[in-house]
N, CA, C and O atoms as CSV, one atom per row, in Angstrom:
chain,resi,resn,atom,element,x,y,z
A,1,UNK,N,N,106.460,117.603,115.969
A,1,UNK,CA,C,105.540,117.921,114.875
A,1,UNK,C,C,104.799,116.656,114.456
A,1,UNK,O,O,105.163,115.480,114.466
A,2,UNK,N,N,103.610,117.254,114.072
A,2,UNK,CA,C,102.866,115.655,113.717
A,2,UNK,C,C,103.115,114.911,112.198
A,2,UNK,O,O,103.668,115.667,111.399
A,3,UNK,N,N,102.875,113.889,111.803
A,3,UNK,CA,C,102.694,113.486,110.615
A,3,UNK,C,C,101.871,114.031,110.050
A,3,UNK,O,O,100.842,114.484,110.552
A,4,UNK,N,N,102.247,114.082,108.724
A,4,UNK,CA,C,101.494,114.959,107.447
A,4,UNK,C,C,101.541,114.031,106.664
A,4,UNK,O,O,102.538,113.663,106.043
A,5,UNK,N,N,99.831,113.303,106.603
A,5,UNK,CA,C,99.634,112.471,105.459
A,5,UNK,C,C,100.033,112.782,104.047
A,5,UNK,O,O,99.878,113.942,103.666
A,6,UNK,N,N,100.522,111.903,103.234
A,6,UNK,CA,C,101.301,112.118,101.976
A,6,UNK,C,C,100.277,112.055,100.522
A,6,UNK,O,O,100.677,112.264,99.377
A,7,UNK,N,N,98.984,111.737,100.897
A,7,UNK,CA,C,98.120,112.074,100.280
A,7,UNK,C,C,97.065,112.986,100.289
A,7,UNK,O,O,95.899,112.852,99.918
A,8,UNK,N,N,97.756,114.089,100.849
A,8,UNK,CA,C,96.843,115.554,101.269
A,8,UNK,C,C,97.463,116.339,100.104
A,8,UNK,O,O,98.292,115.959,99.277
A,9,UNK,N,N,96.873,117.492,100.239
A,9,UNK,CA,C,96.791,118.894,99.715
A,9,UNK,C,C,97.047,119.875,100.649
A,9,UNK,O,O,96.561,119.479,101.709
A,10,UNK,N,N,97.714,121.267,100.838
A,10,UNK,CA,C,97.339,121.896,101.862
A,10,UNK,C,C,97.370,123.187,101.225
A,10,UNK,O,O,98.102,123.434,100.266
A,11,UNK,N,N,96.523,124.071,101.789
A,11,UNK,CA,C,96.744,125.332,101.542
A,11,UNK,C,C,97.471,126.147,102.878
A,11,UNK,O,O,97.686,125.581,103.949
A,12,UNK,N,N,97.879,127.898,102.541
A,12,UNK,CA,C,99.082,127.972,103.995
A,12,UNK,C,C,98.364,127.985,104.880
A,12,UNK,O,O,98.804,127.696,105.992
A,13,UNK,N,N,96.710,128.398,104.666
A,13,UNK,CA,C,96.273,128.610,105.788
A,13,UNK,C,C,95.894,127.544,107.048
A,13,UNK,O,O,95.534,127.831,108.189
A,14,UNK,N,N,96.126,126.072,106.373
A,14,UNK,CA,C,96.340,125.241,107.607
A,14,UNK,C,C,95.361,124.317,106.830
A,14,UNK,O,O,95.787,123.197,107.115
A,15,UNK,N,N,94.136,124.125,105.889
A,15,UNK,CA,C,92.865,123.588,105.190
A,15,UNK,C,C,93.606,122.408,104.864
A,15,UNK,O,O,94.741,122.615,105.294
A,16,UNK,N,N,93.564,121.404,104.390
A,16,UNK,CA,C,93.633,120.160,104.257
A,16,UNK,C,C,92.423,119.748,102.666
A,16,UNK,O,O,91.205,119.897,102.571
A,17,UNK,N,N,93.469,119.196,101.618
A,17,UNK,CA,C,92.075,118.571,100.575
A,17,UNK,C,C,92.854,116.707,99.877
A,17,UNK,O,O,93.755,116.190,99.218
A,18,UNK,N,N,91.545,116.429,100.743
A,18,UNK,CA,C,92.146,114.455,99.947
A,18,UNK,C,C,91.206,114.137,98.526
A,18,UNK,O,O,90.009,113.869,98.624
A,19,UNK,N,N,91.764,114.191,97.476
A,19,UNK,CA,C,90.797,114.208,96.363
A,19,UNK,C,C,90.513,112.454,96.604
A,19,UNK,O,O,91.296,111.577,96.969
A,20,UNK,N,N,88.936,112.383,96.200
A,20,UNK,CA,C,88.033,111.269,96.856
A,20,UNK,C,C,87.746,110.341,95.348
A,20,UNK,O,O,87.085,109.302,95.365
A,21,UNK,N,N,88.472,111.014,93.850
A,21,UNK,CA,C,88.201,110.751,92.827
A,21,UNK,C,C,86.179,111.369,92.398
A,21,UNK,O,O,85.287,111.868,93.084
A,22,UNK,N,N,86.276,111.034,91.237
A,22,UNK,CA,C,84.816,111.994,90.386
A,22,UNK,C,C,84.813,113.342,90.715
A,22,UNK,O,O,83.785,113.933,91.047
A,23,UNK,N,N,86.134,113.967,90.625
A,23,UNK,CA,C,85.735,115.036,90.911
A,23,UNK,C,C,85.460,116.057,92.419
A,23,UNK,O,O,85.322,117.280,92.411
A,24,UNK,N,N,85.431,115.088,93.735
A,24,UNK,CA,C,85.059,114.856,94.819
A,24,UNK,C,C,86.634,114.993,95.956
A,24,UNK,O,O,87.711,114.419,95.791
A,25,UNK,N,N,86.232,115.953,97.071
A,25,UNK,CA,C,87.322,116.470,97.931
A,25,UNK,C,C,86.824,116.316,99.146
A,25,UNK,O,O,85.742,116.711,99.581
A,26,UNK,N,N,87.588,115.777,99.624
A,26,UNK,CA,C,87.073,115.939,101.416
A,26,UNK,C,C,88.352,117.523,101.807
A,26,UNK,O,O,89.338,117.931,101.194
A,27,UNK,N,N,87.786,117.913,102.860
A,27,UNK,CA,C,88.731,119.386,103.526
A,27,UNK,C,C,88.047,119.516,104.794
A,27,UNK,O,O,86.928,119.818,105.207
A,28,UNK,N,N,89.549,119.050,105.393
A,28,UNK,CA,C,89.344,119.868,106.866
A,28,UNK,C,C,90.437,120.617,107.042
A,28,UNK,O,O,90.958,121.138,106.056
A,29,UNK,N,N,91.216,120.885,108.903
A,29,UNK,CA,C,92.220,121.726,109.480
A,29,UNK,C,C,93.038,120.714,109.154
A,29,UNK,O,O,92.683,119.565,108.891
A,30,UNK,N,N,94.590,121.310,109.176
A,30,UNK,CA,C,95.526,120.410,109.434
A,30,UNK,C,C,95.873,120.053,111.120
A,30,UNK,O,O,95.531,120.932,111.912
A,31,UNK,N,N,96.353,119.147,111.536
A,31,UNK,CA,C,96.474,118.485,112.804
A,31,UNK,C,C,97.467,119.986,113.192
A,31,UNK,O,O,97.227,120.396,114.328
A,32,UNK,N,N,98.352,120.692,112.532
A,32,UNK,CA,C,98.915,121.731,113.394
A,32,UNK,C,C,98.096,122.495,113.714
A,32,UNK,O,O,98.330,123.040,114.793
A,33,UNK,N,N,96.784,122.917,112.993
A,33,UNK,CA,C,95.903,123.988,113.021
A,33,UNK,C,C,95.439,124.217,114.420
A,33,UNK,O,O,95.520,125.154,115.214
A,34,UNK,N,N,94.690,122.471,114.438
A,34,UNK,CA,C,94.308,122.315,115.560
A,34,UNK,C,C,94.804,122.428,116.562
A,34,UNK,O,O,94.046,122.847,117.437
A,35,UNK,N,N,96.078,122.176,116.937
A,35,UNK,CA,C,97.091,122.004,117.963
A,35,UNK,C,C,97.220,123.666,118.448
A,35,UNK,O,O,97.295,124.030,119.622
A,36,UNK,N,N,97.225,124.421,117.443
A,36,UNK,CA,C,97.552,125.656,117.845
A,36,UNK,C,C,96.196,126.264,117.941
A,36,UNK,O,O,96.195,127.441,118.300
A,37,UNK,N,N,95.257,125.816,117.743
A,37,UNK,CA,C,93.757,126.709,118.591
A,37,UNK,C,C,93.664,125.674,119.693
A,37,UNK,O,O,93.644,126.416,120.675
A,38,UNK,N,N,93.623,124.951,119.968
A,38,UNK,CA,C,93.641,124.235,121.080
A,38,UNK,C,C,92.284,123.071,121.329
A,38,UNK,O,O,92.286,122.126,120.541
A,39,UNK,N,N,91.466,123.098,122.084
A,39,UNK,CA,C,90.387,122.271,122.153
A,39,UNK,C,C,89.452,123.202,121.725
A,39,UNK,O,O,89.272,124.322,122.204
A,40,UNK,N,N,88.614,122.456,120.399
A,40,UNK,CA,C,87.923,122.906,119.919
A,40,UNK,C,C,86.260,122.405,120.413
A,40,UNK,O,O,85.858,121.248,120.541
A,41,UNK,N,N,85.617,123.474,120.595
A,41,UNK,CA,C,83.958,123.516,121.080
A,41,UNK,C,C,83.301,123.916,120.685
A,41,UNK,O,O,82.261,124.099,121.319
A,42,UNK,N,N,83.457,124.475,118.946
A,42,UNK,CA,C,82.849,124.761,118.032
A,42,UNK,C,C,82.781,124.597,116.707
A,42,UNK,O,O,83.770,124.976,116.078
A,43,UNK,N,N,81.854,124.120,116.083
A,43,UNK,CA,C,82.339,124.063,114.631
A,43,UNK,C,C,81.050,124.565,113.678
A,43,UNK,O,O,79.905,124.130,113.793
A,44,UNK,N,N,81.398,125.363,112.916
A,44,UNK,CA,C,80.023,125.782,111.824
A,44,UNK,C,C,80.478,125.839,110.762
A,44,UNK,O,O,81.402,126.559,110.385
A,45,UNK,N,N,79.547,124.677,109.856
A,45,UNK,CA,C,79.868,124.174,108.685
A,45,UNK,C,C,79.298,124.724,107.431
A,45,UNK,O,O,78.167,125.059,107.782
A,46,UNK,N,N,79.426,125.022,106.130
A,46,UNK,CA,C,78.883,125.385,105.632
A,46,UNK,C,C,77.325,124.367,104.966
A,46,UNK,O,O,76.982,123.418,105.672
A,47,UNK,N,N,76.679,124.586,103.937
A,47,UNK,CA,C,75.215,124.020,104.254
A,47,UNK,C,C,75.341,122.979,102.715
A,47,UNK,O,O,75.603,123.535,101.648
A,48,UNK,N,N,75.165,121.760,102.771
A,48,UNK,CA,C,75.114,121.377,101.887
A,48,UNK,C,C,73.963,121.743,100.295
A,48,UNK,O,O,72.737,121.637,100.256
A,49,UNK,N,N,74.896,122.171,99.167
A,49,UNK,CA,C,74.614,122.815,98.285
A,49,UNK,C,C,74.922,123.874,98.196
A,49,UNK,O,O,74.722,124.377,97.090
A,50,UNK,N,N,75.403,124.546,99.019
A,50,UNK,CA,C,76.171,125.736,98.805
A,50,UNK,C,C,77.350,125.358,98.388
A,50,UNK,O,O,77.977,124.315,98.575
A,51,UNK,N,N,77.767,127.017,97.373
A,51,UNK,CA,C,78.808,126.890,96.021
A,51,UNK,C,C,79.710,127.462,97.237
A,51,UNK,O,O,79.352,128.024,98.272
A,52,UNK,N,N,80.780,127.187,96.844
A,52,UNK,CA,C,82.383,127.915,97.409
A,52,UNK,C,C,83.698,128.107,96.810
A,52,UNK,O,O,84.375,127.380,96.083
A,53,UNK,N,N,83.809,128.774,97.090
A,53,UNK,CA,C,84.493,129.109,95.848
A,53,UNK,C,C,86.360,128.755,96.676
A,53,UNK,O,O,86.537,128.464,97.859
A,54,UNK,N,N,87.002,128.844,96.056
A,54,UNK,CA,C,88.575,128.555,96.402
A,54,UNK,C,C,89.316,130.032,97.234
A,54,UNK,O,O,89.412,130.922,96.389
A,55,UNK,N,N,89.726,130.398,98.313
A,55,UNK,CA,C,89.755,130.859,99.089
A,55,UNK,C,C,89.197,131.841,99.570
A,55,UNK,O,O,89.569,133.010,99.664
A,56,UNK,N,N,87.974,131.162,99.982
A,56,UNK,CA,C,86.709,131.862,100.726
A,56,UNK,C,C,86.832,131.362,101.550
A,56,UNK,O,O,87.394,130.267,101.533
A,57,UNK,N,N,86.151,132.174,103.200
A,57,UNK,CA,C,85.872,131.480,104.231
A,57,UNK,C,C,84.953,130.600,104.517
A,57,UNK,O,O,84.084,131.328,104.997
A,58,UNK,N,N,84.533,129.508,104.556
A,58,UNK,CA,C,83.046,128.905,104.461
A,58,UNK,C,C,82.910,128.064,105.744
A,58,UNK,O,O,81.865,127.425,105.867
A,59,UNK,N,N,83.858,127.986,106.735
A,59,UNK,CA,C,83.434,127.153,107.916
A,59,UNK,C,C,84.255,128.307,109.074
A,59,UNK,O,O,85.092,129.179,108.843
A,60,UNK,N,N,83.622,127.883,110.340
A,60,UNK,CA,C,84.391,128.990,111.552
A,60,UNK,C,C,84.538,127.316,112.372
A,60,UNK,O,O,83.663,126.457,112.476
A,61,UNK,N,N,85.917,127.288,112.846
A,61,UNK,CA,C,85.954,126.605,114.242
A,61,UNK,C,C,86.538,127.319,115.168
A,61,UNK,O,O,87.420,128.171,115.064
A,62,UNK,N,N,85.686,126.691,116.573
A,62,UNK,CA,C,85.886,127.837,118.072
A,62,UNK,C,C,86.548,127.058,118.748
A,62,UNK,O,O,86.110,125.918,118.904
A,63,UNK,N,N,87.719,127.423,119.308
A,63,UNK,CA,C,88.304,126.798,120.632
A,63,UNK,C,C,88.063,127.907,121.912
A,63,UNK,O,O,87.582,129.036,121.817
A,64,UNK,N,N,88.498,127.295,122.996
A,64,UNK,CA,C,88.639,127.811,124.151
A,64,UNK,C,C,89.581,129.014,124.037
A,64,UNK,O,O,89.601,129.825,124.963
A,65,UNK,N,N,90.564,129.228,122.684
A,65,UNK,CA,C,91.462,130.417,123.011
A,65,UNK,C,C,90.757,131.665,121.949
A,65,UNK,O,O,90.612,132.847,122.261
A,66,UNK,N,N,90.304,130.901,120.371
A,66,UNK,CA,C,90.319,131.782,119.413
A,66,UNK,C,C,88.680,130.971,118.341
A,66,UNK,O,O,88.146,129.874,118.506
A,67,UNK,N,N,88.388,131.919,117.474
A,67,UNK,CA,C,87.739,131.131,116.748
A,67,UNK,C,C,88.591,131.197,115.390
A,67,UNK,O,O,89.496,132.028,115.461
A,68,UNK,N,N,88.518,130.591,114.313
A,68,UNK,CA,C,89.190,130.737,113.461
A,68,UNK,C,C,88.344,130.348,111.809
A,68,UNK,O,O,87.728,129.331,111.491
A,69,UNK,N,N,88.635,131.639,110.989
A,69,UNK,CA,C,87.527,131.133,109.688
A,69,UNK,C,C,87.953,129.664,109.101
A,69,UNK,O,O,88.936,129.220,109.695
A,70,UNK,N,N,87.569,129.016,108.325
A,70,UNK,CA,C,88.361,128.020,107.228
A,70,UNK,C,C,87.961,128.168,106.043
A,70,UNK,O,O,86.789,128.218,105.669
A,71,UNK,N,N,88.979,128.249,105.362
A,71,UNK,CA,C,88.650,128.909,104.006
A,71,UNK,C,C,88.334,127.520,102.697
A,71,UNK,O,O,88.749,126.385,102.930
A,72,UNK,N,N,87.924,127.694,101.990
A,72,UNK,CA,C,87.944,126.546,101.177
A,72,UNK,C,C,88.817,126.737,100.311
A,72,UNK,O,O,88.962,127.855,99.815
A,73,UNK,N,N,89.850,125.302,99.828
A,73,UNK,CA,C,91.045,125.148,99.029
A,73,UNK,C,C,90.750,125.420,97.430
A,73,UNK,O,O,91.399,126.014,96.569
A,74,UNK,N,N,89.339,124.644,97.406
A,74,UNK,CA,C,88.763,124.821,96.024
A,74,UNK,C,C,87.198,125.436,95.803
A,74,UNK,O,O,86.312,125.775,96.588
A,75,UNK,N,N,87.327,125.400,94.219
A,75,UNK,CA,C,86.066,125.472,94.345
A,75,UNK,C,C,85.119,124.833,93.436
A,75,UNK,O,O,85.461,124.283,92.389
A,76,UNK,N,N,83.336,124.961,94.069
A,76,UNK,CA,C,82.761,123.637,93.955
A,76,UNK,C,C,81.528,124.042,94.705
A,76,UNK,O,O,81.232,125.192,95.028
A,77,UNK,N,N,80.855,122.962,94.937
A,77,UNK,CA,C,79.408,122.751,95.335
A,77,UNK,C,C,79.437,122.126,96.404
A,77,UNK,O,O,79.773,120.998,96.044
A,78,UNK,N,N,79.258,122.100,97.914
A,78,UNK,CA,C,79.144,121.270,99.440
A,78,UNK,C,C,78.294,120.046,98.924
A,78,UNK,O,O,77.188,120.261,98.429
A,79,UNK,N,N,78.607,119.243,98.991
A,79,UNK,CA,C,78.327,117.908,98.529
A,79,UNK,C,C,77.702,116.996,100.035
A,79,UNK,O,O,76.766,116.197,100.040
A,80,UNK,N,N,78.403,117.346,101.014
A,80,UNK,CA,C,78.213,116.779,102.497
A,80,UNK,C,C,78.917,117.262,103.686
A,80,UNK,O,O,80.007,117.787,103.459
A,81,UNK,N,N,78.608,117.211,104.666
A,81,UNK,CA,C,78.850,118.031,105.719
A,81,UNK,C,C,79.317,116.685,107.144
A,81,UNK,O,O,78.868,115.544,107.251
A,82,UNK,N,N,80.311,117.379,108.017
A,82,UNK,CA,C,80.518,116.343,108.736
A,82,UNK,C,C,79.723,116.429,109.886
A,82,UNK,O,O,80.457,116.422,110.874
A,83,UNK,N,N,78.076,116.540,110.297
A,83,UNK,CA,C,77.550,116.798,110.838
A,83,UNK,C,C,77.410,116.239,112.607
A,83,UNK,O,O,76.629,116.696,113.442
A,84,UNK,N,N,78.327,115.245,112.786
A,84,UNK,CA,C,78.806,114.437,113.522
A,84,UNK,C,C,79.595,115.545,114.805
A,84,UNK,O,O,79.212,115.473,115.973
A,85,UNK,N,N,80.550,116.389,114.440
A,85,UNK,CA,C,81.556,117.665,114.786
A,85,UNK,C,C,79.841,118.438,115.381
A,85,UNK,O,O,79.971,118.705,116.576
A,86,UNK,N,N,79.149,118.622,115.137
A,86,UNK,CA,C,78.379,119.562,115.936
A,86,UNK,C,C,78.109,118.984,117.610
A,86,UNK,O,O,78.091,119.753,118.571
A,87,UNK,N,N,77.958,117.846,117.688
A,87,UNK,CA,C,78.229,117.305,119.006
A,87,UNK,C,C,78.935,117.640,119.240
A,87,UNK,O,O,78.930,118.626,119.976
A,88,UNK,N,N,80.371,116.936,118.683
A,88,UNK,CA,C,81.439,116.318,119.086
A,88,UNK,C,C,82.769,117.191,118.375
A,88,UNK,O,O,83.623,116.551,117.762
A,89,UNK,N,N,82.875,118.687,118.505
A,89,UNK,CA,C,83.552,119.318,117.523
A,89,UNK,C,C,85.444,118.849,117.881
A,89,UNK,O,O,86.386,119.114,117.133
A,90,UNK,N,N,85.515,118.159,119.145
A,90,UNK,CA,C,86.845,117.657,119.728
A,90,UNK,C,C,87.604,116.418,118.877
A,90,UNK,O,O,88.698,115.855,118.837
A,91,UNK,N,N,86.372,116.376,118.266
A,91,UNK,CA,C,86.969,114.756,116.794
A,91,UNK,C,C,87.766,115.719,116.157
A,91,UNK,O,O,88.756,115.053,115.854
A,92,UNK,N,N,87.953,116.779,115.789
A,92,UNK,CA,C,89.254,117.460,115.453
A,92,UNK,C,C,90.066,117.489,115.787
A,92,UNK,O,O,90.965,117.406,114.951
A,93,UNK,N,N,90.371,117.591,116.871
A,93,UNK,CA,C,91.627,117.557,117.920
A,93,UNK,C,C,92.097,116.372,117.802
A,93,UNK,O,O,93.265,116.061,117.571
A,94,UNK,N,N,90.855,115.435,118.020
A,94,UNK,CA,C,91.444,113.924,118.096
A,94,UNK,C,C,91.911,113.340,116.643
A,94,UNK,O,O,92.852,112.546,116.615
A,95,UNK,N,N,91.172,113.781,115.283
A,95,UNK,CA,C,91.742,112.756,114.129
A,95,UNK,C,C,91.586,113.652,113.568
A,95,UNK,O,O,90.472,113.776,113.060
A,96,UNK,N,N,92.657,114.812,113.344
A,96,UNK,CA,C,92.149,116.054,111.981
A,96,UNK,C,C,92.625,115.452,110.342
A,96,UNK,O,O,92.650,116.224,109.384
A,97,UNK,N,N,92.815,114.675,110.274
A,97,UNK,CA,C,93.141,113.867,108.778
A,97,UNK,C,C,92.250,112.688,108.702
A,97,UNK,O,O,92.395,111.984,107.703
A,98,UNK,N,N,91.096,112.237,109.819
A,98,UNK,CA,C,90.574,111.544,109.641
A,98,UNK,C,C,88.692,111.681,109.765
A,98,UNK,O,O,87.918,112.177,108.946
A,99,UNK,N,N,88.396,111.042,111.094
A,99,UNK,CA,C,87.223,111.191,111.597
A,99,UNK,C,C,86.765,112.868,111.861
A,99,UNK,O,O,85.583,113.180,112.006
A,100,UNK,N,N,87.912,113.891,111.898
A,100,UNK,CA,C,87.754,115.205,112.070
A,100,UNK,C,C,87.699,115.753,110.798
A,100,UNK,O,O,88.075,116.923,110.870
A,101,UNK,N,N,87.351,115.388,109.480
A,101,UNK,CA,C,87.518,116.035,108.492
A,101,UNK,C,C,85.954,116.669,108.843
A,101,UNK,O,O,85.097,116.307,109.649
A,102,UNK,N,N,86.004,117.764,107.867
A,102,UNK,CA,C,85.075,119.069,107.554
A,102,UNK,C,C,83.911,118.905,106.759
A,102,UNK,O,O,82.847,118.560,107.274
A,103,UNK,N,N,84.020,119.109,105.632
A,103,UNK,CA,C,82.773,119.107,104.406
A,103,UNK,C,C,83.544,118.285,102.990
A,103,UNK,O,O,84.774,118.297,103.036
A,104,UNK,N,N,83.128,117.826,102.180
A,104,UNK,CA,C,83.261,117.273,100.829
A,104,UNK,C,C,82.713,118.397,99.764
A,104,UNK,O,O,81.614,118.952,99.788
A,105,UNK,N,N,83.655,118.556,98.934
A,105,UNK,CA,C,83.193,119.629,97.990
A,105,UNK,C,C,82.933,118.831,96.745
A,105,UNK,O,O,83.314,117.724,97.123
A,106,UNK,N,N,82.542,118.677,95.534
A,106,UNK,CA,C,81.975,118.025,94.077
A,106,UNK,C,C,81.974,119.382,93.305
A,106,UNK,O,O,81.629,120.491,93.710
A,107,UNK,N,N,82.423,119.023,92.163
A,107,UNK,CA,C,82.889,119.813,91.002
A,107,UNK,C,C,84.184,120.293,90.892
A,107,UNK,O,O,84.533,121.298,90.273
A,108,UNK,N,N,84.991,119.405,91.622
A,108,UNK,CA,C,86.142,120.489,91.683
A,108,UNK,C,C,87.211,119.838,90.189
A,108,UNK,O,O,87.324,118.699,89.736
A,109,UNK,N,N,87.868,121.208,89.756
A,109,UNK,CA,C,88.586,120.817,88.913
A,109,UNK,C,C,90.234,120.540,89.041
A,109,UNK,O,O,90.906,121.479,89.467
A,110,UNK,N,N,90.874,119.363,88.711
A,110,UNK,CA,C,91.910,118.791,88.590
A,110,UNK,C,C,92.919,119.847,88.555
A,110,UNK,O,O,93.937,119.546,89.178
A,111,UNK,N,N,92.926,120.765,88.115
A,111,UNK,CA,C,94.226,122.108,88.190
A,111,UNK,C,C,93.860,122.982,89.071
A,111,UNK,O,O,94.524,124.015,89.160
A,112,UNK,N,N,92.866,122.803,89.819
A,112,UNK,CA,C,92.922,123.693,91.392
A,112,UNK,C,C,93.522,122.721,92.290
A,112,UNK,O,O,93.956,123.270,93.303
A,113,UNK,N,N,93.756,121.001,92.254
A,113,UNK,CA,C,94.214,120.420,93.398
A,113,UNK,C,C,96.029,120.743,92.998
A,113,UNK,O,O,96.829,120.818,93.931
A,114,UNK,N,N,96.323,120.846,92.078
A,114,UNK,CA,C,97.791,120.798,90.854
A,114,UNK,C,C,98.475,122.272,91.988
A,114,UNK,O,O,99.703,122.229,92.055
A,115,UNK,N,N,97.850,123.422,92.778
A,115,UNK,CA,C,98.089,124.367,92.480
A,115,UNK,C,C,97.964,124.465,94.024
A,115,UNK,O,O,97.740,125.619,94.390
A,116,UNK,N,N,98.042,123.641,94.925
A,116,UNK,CA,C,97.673,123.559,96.571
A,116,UNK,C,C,99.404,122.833,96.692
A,116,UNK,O,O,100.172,122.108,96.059
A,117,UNK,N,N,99.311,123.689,98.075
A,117,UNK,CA,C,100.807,122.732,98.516
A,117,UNK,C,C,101.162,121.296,99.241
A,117,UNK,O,O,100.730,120.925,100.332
A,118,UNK,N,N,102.123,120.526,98.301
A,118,UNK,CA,C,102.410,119.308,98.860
A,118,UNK,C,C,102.865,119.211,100.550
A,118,UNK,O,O,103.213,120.158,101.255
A,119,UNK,N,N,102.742,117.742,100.956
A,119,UNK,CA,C,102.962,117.774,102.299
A,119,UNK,C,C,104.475,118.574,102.998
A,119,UNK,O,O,104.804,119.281,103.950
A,120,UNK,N,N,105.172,117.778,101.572
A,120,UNK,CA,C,106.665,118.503,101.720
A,120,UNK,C,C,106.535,120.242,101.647
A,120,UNK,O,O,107.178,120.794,102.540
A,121,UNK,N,N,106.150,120.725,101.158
A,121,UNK,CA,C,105.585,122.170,100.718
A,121,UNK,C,C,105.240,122.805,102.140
A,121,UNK,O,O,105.906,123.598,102.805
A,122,UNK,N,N,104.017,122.230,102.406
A,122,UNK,CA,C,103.418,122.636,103.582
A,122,UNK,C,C,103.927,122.613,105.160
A,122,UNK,O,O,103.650,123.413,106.055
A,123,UNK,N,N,105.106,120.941,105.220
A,123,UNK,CA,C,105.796,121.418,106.459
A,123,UNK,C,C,106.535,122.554,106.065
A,123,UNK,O,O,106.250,123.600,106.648
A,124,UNK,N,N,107.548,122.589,105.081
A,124,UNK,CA,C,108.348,124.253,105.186
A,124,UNK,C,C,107.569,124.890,105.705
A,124,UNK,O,O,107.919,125.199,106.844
A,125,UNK,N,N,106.280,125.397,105.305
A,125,UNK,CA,C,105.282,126.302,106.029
A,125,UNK,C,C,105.142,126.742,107.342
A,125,UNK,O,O,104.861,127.779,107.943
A,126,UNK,N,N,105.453,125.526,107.586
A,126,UNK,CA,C,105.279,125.478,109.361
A,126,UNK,C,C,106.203,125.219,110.054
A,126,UNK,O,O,106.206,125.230,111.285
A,127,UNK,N,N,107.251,124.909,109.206
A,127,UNK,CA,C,108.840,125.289,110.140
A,127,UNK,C,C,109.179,126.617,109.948
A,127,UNK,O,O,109.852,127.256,110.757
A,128,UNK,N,N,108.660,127.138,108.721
A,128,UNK,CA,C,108.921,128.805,109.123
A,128,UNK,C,C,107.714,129.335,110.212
A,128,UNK,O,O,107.984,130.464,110.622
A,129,UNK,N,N,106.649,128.870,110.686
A,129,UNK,CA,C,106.538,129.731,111.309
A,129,UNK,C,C,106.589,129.633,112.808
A,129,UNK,O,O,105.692,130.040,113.547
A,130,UNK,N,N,107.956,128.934,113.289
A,130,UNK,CA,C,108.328,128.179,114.464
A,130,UNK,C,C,109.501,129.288,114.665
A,130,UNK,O,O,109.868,129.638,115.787
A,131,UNK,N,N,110.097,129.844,113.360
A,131,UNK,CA,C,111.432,130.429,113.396
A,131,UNK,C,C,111.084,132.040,114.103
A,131,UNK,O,O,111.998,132.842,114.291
């Protein structure tokens, strides 16, 4: 199993949120997400300035097996987009806590990050669904 940065957020569905301070979230997949769609060759992001709301779908990534929605953890206003992933949508695979992150959301409020699961939280998640 991979490391699960200790300054994430996760929701179950696999989303990833690093609060960036002002209010400000980066969100991508978690590194298991990825692992289990496999090599990814698609990514569609949502559009900067668009609102999203906290578990909505607002991005699709495509691998070679499945495509899969991504929902957003919070909600807020698309602030920036990782527009880089439209080339290169395999920077997921390669750094999903890093260079593979997703979109940045702005406005988000402090008791929607309070209410996402810790890293500890989130492996249980995923050792149950090994069982």
């Amino acid at each position: 199993m991979s490391e699960i940065p200790g300054d994430l957020k996760f929701l179950k569905s696999h989303e990833w949120v690093r609060a960036e301070g002002n209010g400000r979230v980066t969100v991508g997949i978690s590194d298991h997400a990825q692992s289990l769609l496999g090599d990814l060759v698609y990514v569609e992001l949502p559009n900067v300035g668009d609102s999203v709301e906290a578990g909505n779908a607002v991005a699709v990534v495509e691998s070679v097996k499945a495509a899969s929605d991504v929902y957003s953890p919070v909600t807020g206003k698309v602030a920036e987009v990782n527009t880089a992933l439209a080339d290169k949508p395999e920077t997921i695979n390669e750094d999903a806590y890093g260079e593979g992150w997703l979109f940045v959301v702005e406005g988000v409020d402090n008791e929607q990050l309070a209410e996402l699961l810790s890293p500890d939280d989130y492996a249980e998640v995923i050792e149950g669904e090994d069982d």
